[in-house]
PDB file of N, H, CA, C and O in Angstrom:
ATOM      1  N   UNK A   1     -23.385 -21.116   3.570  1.00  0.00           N
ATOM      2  CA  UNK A   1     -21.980 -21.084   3.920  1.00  0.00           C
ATOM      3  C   UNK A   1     -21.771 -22.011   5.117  1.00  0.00           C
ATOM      4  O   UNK A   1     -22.572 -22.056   6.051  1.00  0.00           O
ATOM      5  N   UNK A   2     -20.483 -22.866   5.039  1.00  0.00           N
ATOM      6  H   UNK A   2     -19.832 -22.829   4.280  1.00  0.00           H
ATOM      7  CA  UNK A   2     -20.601 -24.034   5.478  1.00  0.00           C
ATOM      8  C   UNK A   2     -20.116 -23.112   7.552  1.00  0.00           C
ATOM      9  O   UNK A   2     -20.458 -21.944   7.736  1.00  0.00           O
ATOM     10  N   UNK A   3     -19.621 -23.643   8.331  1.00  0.00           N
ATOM     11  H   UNK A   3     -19.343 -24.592   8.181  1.00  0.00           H
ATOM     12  CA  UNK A   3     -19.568 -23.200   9.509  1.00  0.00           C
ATOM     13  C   UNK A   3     -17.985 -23.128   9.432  1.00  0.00           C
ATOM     14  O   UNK A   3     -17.488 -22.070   9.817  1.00  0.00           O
ATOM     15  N   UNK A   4     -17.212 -24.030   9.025  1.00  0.00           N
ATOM     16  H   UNK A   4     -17.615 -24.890   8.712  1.00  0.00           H
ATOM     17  CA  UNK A   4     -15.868 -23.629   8.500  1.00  0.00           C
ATOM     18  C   UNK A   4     -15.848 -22.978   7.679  1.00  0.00           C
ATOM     19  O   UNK A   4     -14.684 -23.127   7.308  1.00  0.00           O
ATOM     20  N   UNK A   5     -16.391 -22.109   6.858  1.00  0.00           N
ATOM     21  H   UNK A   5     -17.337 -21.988   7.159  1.00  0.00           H
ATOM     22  CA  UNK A   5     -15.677 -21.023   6.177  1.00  0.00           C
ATOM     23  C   UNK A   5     -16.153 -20.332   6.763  1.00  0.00           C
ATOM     24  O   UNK A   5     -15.257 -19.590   7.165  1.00  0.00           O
ATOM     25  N   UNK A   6     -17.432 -19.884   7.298  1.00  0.00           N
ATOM     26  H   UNK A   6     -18.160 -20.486   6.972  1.00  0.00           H
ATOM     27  CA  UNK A   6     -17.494 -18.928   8.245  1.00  0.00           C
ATOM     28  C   UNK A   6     -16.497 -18.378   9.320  1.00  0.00           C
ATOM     29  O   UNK A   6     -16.201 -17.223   9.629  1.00  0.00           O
ATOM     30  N   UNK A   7     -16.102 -19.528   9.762  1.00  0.00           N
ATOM     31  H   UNK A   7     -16.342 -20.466   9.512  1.00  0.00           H
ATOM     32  CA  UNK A   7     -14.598 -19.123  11.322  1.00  0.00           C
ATOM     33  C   UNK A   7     -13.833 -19.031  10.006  1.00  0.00           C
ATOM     34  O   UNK A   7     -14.061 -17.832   9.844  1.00  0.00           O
ATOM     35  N   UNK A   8     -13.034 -19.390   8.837  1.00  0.00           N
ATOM     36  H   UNK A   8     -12.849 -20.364   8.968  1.00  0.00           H
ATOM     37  CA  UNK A   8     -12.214 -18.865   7.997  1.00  0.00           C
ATOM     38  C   UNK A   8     -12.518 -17.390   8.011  1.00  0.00           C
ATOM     39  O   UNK A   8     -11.883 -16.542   8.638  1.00  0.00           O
ATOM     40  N   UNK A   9     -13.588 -17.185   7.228  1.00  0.00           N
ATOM     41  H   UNK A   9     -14.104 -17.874   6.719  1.00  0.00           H
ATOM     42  CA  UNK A   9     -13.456 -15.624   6.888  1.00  0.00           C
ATOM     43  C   UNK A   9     -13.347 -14.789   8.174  1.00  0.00           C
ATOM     44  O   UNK A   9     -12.572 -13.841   8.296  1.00  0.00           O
ATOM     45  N   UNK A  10     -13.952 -15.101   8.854  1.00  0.00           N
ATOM     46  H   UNK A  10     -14.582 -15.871   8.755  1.00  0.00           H
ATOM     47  CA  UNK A  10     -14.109 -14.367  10.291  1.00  0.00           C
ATOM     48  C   UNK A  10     -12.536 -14.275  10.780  1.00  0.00           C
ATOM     49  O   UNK A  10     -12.374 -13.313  11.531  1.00  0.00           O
ATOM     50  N   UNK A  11     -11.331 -15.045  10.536  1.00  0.00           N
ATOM     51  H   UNK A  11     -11.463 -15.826   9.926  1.00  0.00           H
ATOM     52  CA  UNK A  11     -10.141 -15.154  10.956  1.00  0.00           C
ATOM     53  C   UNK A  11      -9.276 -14.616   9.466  1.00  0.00           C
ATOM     54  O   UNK A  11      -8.045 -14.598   9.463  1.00  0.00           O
ATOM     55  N   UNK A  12      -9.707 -14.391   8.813  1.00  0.00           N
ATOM     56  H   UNK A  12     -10.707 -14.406   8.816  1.00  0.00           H
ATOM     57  CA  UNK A  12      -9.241 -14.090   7.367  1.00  0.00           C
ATOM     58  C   UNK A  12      -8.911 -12.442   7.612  1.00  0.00           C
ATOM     59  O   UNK A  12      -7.821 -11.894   7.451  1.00  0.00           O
ATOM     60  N   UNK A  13     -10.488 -11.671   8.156  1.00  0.00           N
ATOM     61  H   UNK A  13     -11.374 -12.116   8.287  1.00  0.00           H
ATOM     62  CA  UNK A  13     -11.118 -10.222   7.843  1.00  0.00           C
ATOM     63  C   UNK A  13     -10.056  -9.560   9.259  1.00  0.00           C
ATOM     64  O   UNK A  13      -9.640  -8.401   9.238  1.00  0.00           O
ATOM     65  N   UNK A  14      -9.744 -10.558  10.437  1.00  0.00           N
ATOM     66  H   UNK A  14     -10.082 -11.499  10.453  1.00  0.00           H
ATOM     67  CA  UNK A  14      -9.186  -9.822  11.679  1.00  0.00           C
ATOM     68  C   UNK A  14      -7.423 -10.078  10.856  1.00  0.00           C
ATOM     69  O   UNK A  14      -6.669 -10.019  11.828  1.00  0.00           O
ATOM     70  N   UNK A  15      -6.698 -10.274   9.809  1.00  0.00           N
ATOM     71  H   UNK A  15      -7.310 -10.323   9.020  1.00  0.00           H
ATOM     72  CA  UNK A  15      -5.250 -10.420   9.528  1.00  0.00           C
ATOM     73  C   UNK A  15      -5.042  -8.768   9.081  1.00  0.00           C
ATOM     74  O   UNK A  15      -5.822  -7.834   8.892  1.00  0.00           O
ATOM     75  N   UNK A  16      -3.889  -8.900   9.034  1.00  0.00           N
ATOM     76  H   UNK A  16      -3.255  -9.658   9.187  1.00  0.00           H
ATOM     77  CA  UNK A  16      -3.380  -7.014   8.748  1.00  0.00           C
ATOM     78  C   UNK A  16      -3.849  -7.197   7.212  1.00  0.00           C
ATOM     79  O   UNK A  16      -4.496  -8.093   6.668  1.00  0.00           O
ATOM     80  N   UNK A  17      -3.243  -5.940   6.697  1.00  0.00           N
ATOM     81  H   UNK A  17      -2.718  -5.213   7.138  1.00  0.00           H
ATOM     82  CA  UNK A  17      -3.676  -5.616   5.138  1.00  0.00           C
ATOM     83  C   UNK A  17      -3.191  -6.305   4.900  1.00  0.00           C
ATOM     84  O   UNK A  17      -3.918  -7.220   4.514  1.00  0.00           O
ATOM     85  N   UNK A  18      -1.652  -6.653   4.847  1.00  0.00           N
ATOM     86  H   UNK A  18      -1.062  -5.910   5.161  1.00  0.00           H
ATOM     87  CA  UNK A  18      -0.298  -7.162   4.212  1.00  0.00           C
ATOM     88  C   UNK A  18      -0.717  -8.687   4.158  1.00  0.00           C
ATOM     89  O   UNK A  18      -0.671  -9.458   3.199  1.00  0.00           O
ATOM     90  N   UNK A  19      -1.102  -8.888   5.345  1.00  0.00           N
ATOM     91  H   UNK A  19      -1.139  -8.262   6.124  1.00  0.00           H
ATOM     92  CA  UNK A  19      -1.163 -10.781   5.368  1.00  0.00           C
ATOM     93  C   UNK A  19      -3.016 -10.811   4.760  1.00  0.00           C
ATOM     94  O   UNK A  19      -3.280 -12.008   4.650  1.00  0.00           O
ATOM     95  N   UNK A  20      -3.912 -10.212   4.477  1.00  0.00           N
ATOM     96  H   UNK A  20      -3.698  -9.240   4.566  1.00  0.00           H
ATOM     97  CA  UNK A  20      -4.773 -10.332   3.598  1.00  0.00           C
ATOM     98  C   UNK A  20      -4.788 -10.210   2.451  1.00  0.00           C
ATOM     99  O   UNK A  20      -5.753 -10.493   1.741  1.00  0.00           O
ATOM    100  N   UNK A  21      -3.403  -9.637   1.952  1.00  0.00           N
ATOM    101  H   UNK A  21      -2.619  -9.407   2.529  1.00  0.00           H
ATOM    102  CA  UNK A  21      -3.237  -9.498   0.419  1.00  0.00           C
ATOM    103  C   UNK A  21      -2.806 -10.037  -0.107  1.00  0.00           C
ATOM    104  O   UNK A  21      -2.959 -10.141  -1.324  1.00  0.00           O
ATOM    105  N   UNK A  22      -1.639 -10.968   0.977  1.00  0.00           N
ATOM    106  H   UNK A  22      -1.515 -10.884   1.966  1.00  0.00           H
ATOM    107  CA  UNK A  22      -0.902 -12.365   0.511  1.00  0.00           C
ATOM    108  C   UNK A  22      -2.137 -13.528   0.617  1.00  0.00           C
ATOM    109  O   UNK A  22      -2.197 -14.257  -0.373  1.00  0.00           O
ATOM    110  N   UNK A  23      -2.983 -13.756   1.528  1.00  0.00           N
ATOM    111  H   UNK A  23      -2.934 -13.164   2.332  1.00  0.00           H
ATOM    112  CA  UNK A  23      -4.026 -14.467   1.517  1.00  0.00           C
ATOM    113  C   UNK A  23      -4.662 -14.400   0.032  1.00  0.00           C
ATOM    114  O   UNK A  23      -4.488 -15.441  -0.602  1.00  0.00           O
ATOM    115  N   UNK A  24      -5.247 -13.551  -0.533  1.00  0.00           N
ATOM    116  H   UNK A  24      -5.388 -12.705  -0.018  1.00  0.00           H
ATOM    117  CA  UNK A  24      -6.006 -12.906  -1.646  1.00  0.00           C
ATOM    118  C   UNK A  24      -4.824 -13.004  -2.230  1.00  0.00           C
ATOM    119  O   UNK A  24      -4.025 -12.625  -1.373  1.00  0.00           O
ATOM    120  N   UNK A  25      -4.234 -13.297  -3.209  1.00  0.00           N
ATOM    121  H   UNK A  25      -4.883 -13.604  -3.905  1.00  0.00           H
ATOM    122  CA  UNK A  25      -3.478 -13.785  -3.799  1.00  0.00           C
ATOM    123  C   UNK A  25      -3.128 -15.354  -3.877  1.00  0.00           C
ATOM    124  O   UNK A  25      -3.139 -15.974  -4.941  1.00  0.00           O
ATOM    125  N   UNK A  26      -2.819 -15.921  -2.643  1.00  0.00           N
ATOM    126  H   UNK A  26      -2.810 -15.417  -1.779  1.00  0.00           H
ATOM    127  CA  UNK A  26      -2.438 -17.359  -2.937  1.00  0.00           C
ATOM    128  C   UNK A  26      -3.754 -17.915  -3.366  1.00  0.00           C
ATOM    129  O   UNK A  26      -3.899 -18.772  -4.238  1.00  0.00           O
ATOM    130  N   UNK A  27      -4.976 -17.181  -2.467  1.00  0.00           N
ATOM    131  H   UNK A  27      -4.859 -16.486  -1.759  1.00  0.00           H
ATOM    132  CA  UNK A  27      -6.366 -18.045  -3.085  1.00  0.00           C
ATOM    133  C   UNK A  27      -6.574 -17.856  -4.764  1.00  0.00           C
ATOM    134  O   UNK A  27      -7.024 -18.752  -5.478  1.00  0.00           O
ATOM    135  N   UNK A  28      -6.163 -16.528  -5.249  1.00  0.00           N
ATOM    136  H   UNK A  28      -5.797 -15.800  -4.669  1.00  0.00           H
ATOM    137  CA  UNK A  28      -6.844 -16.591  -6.404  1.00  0.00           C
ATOM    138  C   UNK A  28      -5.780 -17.289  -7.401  1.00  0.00           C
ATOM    139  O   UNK A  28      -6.055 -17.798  -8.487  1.00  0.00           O
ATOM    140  N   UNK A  29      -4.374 -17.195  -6.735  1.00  0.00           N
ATOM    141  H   UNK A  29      -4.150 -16.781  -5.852  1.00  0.00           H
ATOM    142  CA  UNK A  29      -3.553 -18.486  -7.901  1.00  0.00           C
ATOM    143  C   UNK A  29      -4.091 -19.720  -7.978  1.00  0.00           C
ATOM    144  O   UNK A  29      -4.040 -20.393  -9.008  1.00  0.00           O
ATOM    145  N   UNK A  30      -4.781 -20.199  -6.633  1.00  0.00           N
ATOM    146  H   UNK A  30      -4.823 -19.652  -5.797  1.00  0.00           H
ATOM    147  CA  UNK A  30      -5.259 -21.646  -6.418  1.00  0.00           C
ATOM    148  C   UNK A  30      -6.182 -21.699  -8.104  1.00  0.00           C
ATOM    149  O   UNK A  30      -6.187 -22.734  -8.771  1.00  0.00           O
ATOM    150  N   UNK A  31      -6.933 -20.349  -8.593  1.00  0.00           N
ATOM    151  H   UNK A  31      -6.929 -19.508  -8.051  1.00  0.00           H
ATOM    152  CA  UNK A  31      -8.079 -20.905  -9.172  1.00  0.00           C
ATOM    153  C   UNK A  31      -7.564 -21.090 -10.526  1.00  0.00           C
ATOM    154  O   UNK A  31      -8.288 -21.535 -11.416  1.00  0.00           O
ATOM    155  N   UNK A  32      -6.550 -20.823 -10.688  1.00  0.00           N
ATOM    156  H   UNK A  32      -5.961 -20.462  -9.964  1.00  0.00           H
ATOM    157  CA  UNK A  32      -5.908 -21.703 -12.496  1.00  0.00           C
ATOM    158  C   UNK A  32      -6.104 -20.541 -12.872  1.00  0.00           C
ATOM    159  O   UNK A  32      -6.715 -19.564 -12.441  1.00  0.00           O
ATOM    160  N   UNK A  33      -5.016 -20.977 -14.429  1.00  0.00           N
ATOM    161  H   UNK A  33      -4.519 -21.771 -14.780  1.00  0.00           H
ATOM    162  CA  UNK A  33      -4.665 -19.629 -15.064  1.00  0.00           C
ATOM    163  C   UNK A  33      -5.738 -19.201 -15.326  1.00  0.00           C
ATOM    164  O   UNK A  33      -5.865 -18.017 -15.014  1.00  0.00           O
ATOM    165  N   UNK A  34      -6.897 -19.821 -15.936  1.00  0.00           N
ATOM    166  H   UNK A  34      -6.794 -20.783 -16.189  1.00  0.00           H
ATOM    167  CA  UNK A  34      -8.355 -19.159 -16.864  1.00  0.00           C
ATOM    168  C   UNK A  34      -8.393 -17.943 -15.795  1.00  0.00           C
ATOM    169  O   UNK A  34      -8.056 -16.772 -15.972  1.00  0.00           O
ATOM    170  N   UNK A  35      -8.857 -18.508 -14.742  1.00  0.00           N
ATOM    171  H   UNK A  35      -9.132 -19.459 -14.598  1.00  0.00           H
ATOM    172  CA  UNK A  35      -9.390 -17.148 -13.631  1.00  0.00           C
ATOM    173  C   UNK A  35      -8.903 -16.114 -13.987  1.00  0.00           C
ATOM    174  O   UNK A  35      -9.402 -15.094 -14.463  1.00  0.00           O
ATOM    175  N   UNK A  36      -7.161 -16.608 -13.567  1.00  0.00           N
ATOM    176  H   UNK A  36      -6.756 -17.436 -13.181  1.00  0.00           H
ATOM    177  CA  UNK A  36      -6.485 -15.400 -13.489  1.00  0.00           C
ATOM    178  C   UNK A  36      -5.991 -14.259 -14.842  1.00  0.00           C
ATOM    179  O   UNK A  36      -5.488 -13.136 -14.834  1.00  0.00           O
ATOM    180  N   UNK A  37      -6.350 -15.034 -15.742  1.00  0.00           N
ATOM    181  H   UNK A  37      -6.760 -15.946 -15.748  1.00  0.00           H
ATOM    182  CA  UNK A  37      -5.958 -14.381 -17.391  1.00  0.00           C
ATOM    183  C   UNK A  37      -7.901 -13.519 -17.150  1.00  0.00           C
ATOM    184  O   UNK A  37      -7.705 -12.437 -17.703  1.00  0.00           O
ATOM    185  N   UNK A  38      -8.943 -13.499 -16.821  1.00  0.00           N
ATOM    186  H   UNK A  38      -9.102 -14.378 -16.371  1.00  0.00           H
ATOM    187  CA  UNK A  38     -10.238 -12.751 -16.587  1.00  0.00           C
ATOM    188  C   UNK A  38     -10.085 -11.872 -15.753  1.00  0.00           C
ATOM    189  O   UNK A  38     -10.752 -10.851 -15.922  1.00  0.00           O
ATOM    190  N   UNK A  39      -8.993 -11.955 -14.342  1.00  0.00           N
ATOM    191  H   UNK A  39      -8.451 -12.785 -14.204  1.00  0.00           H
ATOM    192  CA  UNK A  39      -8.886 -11.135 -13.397  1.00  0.00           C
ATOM    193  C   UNK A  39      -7.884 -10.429 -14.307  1.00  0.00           C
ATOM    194  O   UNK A  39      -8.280  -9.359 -14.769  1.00  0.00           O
ATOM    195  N   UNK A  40      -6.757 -10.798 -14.621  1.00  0.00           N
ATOM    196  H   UNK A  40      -6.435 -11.667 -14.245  1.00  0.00           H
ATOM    197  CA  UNK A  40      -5.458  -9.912 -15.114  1.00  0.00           C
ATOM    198  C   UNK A  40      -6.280  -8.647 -16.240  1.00  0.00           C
ATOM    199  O   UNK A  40      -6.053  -7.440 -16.319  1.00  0.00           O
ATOM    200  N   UNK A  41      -7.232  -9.464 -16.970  1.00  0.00           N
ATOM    201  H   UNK A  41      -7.416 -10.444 -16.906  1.00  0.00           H
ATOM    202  CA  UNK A  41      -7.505  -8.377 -18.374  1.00  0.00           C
ATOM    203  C   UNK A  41      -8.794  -7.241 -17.738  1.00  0.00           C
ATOM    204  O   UNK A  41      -9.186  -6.261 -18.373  1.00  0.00           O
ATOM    205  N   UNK A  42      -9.260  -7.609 -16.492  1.00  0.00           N
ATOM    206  H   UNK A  42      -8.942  -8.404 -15.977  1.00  0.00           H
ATOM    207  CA  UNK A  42      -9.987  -6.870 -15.704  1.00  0.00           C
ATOM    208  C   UNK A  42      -9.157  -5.433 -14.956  1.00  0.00           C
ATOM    209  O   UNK A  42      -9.476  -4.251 -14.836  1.00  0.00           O
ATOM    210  N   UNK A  43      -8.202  -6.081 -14.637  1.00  0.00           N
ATOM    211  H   UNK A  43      -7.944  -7.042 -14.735  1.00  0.00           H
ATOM    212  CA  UNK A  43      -7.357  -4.905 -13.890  1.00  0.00           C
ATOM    213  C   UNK A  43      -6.585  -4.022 -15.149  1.00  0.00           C
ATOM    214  O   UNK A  43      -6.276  -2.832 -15.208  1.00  0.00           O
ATOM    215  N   UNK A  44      -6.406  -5.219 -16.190  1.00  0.00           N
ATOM    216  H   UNK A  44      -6.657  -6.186 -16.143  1.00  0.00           H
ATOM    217  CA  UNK A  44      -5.298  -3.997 -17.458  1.00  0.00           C
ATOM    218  C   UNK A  44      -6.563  -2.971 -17.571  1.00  0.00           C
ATOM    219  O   UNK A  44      -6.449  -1.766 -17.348  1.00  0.00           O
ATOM    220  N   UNK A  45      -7.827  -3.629 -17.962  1.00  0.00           N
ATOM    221  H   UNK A  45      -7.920  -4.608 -18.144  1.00  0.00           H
ATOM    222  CA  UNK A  45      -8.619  -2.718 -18.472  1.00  0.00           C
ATOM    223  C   UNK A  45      -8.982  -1.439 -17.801  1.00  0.00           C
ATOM    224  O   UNK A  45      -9.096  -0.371 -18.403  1.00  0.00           O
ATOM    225  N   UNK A  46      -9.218  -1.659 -16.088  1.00  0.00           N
ATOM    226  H   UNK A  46      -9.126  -2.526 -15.599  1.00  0.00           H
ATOM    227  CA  UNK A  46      -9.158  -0.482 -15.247  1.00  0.00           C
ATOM    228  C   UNK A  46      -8.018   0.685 -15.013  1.00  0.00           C
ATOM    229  O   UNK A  46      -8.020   1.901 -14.822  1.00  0.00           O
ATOM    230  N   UNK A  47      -7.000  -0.413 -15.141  1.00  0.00           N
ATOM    231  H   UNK A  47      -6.999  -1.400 -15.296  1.00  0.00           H
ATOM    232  CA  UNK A  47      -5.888   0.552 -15.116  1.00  0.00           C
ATOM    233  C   UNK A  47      -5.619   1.565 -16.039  1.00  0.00           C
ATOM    234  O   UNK A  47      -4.881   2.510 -15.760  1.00  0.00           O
ATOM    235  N   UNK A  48      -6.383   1.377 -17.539  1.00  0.00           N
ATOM    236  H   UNK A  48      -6.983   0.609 -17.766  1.00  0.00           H
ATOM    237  CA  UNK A  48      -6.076   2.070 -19.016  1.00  0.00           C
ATOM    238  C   UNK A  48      -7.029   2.978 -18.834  1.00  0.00           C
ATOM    239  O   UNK A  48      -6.986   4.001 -19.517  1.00  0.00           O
ATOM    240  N   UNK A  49      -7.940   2.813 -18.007  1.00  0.00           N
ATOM    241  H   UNK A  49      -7.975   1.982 -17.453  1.00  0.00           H
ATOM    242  CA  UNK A  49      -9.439   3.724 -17.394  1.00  0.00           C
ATOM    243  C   UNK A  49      -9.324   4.961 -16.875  1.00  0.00           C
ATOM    244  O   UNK A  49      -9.843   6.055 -17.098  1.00  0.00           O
ATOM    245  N   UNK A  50      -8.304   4.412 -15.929  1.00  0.00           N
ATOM    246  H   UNK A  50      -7.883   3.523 -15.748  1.00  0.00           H
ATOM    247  CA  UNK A  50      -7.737   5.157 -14.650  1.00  0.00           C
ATOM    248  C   UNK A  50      -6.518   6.062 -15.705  1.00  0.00           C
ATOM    249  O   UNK A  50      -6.735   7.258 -15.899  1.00  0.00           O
ATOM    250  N   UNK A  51      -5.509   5.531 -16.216  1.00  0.00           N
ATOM    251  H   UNK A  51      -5.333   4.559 -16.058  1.00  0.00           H
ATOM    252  CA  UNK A  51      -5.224   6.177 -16.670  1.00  0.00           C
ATOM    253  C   UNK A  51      -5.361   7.291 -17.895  1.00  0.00           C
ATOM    254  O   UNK A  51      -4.904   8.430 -17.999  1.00  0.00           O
ATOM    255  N   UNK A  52      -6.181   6.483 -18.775  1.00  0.00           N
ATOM    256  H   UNK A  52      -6.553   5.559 -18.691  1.00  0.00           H
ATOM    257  CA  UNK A  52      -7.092   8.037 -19.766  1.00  0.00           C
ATOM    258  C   UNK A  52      -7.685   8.979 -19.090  1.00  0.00           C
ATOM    259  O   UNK A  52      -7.688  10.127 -19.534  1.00  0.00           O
ATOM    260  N   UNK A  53      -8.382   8.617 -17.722  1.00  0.00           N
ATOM    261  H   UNK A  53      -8.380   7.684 -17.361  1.00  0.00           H
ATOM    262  CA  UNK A  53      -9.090   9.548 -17.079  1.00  0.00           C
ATOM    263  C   UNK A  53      -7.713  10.808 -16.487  1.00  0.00           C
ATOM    264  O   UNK A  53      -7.542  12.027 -16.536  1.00  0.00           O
ATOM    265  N   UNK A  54      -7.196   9.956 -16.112  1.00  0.00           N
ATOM    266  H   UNK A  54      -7.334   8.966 -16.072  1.00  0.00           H
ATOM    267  CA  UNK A  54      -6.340  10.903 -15.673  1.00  0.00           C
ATOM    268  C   UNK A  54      -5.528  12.066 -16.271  1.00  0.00           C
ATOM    269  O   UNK A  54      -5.419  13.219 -15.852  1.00  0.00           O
ATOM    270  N   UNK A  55      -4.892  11.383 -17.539  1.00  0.00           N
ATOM    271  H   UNK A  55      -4.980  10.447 -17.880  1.00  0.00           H
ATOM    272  CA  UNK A  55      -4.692  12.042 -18.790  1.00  0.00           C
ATOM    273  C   UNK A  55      -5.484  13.494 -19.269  1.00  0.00           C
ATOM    274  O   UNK A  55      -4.989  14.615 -19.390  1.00  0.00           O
ATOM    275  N   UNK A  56      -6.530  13.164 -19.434  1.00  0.00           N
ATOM    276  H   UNK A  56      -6.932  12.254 -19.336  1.00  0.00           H
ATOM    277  CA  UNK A  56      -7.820  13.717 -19.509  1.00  0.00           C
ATOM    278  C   UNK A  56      -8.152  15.285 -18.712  1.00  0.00           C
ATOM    279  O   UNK A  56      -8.741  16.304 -19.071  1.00  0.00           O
ATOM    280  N   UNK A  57      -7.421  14.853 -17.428  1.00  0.00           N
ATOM    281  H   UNK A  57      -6.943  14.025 -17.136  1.00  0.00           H
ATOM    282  CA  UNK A  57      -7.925  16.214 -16.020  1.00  0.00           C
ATOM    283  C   UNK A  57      -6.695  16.713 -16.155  1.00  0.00           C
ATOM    284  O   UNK A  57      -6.428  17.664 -15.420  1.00  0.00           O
ATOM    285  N   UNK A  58      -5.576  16.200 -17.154  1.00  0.00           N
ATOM    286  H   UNK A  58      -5.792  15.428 -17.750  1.00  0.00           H
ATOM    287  CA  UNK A  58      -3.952  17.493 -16.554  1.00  0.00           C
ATOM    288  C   UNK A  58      -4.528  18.939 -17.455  1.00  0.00           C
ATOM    289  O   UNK A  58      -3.886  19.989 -17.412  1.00  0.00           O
TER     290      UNK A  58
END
């Protein structure tokens, strides 16, 4: 890890939640749709997880 991303992350990890989530977001739009169509079907899939499970315990 180069010495600039090091002082990045190190200045990344001290931002509030709010401005790390907008951070984490603009980075992962940077990485093109492919990424984000692997991240998107990652989260549907947890979310359908989360929700059968839940389903499941009423």
């Amino acid at each position: 890890m180069s010495d600039l991303l090091k002082k990045i992350e190190n200045e990344a990890l001290s931002l509030s939640i709010q401005d790390r989530a907008f951070l984490a977001d603009r980075l992962l739009s940077s990485l093109g749709e492919d990424v984000l169509s692997d991240i998107d079907n990652a989260w549907i899939a947890e979310a359908e997880r989360r929700y059968k499970e839940y389903k499941e315990k009423r």
